[in-house]
C-alpha positions, 0 to 999 in steps of 0.5 A: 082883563084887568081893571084898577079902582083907586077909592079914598077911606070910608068911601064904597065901591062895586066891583062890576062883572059885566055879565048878567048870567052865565051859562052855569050860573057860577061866579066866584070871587077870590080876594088875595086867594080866599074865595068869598061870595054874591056880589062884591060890594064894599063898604067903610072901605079901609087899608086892609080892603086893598089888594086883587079881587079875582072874579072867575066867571065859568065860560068867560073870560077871567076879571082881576080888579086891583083895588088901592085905597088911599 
């Protein structure tokens, strides 16, 4: 699935996965291929914040969230 969120600088965003717990509890977030962690929240977001958020939630299906700040 993919979702895209257009937010002005300096504003915040949370990026929802829609899904309360897994089967293995494993939830990864990658942002243009670097793996970060926990729950995405960001905050004072800049121009250096766009791009794809991949969310890989183990046994569901894939979330890729393109975030465009103007």
């Amino acid at each position: 699935t993919d979702e895209s969120v257009s937010v002005m600088e300096g504003d915040s965003v949370t990026l929802h996965n829609d899904v309360n717990k897994t089967q293995d509890g494993i939830i990864n977030w990658y942002f243009n291929s670097t793996h970060i962690t926990g729950s995405l929240t960001l905050t004072n977001i800049t121009i250096t914040d766009s791009g794809r958020y991949f969310l890989q939630i183990v046994n569901v299906n894939d979330k890729i969230f393109s975030v465009s700040v103007r």
